[in-house]
C-alpha positions as CSV (number, residue, x, y, z in Angstrom):
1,X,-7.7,-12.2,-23.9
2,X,-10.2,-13.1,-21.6
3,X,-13.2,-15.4,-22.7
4,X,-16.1,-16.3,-20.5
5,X,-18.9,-18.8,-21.3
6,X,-17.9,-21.2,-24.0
7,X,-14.2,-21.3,-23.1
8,X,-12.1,-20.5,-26.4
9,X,-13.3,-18.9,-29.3
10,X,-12.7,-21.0,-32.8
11,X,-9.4,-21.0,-34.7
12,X,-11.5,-19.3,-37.8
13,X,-12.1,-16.4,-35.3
14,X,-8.4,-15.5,-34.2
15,X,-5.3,-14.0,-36.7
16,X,-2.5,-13.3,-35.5
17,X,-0.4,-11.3,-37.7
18,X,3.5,-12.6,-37.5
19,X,6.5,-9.8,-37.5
20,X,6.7,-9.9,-41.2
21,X,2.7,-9.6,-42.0
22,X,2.6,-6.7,-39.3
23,X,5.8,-5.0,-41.3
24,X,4.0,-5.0,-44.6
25,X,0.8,-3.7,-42.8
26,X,2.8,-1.0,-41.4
27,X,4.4,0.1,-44.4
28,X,1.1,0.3,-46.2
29,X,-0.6,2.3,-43.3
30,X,2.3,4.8,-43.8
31,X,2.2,5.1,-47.1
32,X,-1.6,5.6,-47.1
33,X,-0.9,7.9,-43.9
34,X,1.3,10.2,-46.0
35,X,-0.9,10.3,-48.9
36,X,-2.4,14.0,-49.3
37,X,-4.7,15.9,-48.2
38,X,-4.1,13.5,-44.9
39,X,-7.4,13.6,-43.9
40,X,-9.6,10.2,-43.6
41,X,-12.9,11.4,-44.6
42,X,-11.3,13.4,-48.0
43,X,-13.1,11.4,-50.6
44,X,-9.0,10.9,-52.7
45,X,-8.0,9.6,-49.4
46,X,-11.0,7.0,-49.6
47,X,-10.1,6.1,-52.8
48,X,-6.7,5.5,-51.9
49,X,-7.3,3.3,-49.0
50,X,-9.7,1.1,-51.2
51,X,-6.5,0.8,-53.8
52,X,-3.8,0.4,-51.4
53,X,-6.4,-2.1,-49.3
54,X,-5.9,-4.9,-52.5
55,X,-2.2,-4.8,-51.6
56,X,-2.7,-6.4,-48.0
57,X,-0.1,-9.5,-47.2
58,X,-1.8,-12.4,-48.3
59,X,-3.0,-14.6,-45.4
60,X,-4.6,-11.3,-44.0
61,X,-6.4,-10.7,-47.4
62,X,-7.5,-14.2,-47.5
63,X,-8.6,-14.2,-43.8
64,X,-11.0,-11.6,-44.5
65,X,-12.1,-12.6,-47.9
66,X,-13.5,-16.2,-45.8
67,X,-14.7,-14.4,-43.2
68,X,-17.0,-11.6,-45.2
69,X,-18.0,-14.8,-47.2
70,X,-19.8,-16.7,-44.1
71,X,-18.3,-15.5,-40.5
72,X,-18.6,-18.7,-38.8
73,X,-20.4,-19.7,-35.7
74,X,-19.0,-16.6,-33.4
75,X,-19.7,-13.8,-36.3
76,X,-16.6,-12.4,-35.3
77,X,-13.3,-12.0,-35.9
78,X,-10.1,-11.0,-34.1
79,X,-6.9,-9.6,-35.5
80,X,-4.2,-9.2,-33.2
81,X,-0.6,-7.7,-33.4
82,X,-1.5,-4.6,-36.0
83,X,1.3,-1.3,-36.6
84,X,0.6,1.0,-33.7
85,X,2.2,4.1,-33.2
86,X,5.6,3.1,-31.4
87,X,5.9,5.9,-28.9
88,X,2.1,5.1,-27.9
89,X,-0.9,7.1,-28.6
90,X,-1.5,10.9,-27.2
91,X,-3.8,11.5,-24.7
92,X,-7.0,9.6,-25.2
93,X,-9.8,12.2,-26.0
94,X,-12.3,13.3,-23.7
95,X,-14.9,15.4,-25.5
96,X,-18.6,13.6,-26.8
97,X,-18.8,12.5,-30.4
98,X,-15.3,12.4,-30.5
99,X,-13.5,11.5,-34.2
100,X,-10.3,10.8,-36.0
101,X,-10.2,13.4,-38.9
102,X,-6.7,13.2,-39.3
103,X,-4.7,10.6,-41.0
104,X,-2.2,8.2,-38.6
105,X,-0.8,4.9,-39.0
106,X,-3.3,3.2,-36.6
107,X,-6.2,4.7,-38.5
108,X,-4.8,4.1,-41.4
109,X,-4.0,0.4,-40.7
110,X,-7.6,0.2,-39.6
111,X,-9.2,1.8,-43.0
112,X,-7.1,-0.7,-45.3
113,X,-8.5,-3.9,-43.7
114,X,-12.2,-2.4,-43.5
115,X,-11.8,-1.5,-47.2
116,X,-11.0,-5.5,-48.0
117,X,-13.9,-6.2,-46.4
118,X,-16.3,-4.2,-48.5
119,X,-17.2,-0.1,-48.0
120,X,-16.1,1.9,-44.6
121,X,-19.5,3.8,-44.3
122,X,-21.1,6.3,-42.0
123,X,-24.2,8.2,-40.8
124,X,-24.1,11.7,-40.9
125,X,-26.8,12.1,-37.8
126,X,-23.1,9.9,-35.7
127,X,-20.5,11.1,-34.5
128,X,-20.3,14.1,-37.2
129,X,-20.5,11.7,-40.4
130,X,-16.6,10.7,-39.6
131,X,-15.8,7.4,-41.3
132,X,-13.3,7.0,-38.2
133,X,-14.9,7.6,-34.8
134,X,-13.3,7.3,-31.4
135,X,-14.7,5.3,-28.5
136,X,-14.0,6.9,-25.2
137,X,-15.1,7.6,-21.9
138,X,-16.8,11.0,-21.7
139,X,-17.4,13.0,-18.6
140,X,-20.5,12.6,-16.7
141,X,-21.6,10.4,-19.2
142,X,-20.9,7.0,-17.2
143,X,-24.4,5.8,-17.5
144,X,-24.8,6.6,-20.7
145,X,-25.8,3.4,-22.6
146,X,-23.5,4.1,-25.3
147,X,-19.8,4.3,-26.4
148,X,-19.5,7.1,-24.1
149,X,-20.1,5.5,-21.2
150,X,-18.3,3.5,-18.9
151,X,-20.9,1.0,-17.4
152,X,-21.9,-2.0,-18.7
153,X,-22.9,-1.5,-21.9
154,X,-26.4,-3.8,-23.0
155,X,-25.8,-6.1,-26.3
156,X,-27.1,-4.7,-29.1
157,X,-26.7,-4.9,-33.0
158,X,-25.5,-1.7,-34.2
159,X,-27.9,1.2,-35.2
160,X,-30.3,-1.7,-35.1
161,X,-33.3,1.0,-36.4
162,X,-31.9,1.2,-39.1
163,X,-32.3,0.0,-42.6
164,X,-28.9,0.5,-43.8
165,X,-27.2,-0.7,-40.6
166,X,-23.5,-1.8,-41.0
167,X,-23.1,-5.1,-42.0
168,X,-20.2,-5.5,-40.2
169,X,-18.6,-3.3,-37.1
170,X,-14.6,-3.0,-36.7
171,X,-13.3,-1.6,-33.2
172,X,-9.6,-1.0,-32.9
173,X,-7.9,-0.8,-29.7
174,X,-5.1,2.2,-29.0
175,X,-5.2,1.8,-25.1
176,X,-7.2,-0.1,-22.9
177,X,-8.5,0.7,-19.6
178,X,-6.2,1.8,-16.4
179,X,-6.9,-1.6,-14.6
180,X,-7.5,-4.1,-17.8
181,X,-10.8,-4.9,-17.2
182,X,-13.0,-2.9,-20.1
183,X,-14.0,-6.6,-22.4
184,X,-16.0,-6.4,-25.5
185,X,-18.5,-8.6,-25.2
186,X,-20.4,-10.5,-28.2
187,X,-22.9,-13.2,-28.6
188,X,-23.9,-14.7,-32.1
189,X,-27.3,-15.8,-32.5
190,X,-25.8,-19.0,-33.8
191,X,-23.9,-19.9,-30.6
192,X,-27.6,-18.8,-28.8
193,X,-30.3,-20.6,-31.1
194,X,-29.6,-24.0,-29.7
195,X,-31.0,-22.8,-26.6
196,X,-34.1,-21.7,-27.7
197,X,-36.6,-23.3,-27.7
198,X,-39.2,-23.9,-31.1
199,X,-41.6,-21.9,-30.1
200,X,-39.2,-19.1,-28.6
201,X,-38.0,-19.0,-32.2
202,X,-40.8,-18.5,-33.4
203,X,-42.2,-16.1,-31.6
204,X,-39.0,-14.3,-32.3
205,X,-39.8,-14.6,-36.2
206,X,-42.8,-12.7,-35.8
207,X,-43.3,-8.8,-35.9
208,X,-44.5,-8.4,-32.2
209,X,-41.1,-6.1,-31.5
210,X,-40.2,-2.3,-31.9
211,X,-37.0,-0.9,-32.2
212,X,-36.7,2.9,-31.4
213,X,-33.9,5.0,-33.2
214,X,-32.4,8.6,-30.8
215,X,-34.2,11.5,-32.0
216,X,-30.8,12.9,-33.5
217,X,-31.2,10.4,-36.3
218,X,-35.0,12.4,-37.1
219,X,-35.7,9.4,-39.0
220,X,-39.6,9.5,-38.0
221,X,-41.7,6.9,-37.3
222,X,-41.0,5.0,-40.6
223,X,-39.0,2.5,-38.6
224,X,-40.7,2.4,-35.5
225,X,-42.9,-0.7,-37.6
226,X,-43.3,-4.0,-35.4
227,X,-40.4,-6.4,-36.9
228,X,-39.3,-9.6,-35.8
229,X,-35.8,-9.7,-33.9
230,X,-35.3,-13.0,-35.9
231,X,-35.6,-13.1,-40.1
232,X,-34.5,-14.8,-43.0
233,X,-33.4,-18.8,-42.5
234,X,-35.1,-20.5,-39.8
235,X,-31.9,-22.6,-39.1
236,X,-29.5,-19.7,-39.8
237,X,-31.3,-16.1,-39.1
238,X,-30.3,-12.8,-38.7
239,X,-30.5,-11.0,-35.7
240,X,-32.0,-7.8,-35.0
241,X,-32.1,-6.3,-31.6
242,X,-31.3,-3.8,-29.2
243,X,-31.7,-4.4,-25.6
244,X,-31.6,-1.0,-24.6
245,X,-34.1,0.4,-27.3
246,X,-36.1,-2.4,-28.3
247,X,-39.3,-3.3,-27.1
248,X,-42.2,-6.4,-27.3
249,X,-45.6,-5.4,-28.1
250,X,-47.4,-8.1,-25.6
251,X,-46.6,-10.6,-22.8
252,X,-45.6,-13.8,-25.0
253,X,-43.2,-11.5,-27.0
254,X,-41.5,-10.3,-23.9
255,X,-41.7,-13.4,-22.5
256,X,-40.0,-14.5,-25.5
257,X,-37.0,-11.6,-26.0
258,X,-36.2,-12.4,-21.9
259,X,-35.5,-15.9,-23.0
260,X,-33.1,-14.6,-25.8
261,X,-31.5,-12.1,-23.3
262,X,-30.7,-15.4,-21.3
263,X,-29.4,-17.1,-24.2
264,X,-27.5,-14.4,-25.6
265,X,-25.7,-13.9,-22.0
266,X,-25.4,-17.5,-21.7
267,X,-23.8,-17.9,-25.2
268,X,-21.2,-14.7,-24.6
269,X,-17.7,-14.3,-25.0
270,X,-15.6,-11.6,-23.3
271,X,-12.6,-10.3,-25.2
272,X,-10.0,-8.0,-23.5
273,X,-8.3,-6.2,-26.1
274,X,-4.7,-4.6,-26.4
275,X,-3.3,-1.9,-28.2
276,X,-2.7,-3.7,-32.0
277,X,-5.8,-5.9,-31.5
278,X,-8.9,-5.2,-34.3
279,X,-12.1,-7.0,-33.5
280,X,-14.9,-6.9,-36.3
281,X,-18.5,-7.8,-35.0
282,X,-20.4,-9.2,-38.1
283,X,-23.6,-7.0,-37.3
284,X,-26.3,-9.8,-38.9
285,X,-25.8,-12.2,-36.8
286,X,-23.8,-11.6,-33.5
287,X,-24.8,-8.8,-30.3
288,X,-21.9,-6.9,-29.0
289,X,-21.8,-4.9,-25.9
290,X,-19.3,-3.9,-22.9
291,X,-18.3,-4.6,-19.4
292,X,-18.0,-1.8,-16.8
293,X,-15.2,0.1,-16.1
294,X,-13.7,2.9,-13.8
295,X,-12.6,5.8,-16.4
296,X,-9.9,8.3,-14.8
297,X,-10.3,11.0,-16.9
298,X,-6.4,11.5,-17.2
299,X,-5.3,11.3,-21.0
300,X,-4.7,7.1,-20.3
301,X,-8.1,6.2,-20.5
302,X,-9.7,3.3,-22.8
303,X,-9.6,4.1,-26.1
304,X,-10.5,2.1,-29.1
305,X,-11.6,3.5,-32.8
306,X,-14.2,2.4,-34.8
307,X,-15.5,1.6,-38.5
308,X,-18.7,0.7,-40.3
309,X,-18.6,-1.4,-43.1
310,X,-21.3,-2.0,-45.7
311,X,-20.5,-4.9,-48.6
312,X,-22.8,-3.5,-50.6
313,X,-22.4,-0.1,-51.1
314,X,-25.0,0.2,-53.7
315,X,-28.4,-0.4,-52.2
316,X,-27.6,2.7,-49.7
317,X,-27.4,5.3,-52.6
318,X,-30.5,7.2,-52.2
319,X,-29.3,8.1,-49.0
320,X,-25.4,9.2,-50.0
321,X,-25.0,12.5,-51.8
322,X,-22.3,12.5,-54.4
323,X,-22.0,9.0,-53.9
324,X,-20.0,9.2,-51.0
325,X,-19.2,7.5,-48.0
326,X,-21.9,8.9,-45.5
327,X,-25.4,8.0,-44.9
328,X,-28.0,11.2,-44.5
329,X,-31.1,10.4,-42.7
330,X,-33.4,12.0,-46.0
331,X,-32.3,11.3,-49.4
332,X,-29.7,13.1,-51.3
């Protein structure tokens, strides 16, 4: 793990399961694995995940349980030393809006902790509505400021136009890059807010700020309203910002969202992650992003899966038919 900025990231951010914890996690993820009709997005499956997810080994479950209850001051949290498939992953896929449909033992690990945490979710306008969704390089996408890309990625809170955004974003890593360089990078407004200033804050409290959502979402102009990038508790606020997609309406407000871009960069960590390694973003309150990297294009490129996780399920239900797991952009 590489960390940049603020040196080392807090003890409440890091597990690391031992042999015994990653044996139990293993045997789960198989058994969840082999359970019928193998195929993640099968709504039995779900409900088999969420069942098998209360069986977790203890320190794990409690882990999680503290860190859905208040994240801490990084709004992250890294698991390392998860089951991956012995032999190694197949060729990392190379296709746009690439998913995991099938059931394996890495997805399957990675379902049973999101379901502690609350509700795996998805959007069906994403990545085909898959509840797991691979993160690769694509193909004359390297520009692309998105998980297909390979250059540096701007911080961003996920699907930050959106009302029903995850609360929380897990991103499992299979294989990383050729050359070991591809970090995730987050930033937690509550590492940043110290170095704002008062009236930056509040600036950033008021609605002077757009955030645009891709035309494939067809969500209209409903959520195109001025918003602040800061809400709720002066002294602990939510964050809610893209740097790629959103926008000030006048000088002082970009004046204002430069001087949080600082902070943000200033208050970032860098994590390289390794096959077994989970890192979950706590969307509210912390940015992530990515460095740059040189895909290859030859079945060993980075590749990390990821999950969306809602804690409560219920105030989404207008929007989930058969109240199911994915998010339609009208409601049911």
């Amino acid at each position: 793990m590489s960390v940049d900025a603020q040196g080392t990231l807090s003890d409440r951010s890091l597990l690391r399961l031992d042999d015994e914890e990653n044996a139990a996690l293993a045997a789960l993820a198989a058994e969840l694995c082999g359970t019928a009709p193998h195929l993640i997005d099968a709504a039995e499956w779900v409900a088999a995940a969420r069942r098998l997810s209360c069986a977790l080994p203890p320190r794990l479950s409690r882990t999680l349980r503290e860190f859905t209850h208040d994240s801490g001051p990084d709004g992250m949290l890294l698991l390392r030393n998860l089951p991956v498939d012995p032999d190694g992953p197949p060729p990392t896929p190379i296709v746009f809006g690439s998913v995991q449909r099938a059931s394996t033992v890495p997805a399957s690990a990675l379902m049973l902790v999101a379901m502690a945490m609350g509700e795996v979710i998805a959007y069906d306008k994403e990545k085909h509505g898959a509840l797991v969704q691979n993160v690769v390089p694509v193909p004359g996408m390297e520009e692309y400021q998105g998980n297909a890309g390979s250059t540096r990625l701007n911080m961003h809170t996920e699907n930050a136009f959106h009302d029903f955004r995850p609360d929380f974003v897990g991103l499992m890593c299979l294989r990383n890059d050729h050359d070991n360089v591809a970090g995730l990078r987050t930033s937690s407004i509550r590492n940043a807010l110290p170095l704002l200033s008062e009236p930056i804050r509040a600036i950033l409290h008021e609605p002077r700020f757009v955030t645009t959502a891709p035309a494939s979402f067809d969500l209209g102009d409903r959520l195109e309203e001025p918003h602040g990038v800061l809400s709720g508790a002066v002294e602990d606020p939510d964050l809610k910002v893209d740097f790629s997609s959103t926008t000030p309406i006048d000088d002082e407000a970009a004046g204002a969202l430069a001087r949080l871009r600082d902070a943000i960069d200033e208050a970032a960590y860098t994590l390289i992650l390794s096959p077994g390694d989970l890192a979950f973003v706590d969307n509210r309150v912390t940015l992530h992003g990515r460095n740059s990297f040189q895909p290859r294009y030859d079945g060993a490129d980075r590749w990390l899966q990821r999950v969306f996780v809602h804690l409560d399920l219920r105030r989404s239900r207008a929007l989930r038919g058969a109240n199911g797991q994915v998010l339609s952009s009208t409601p049911a």
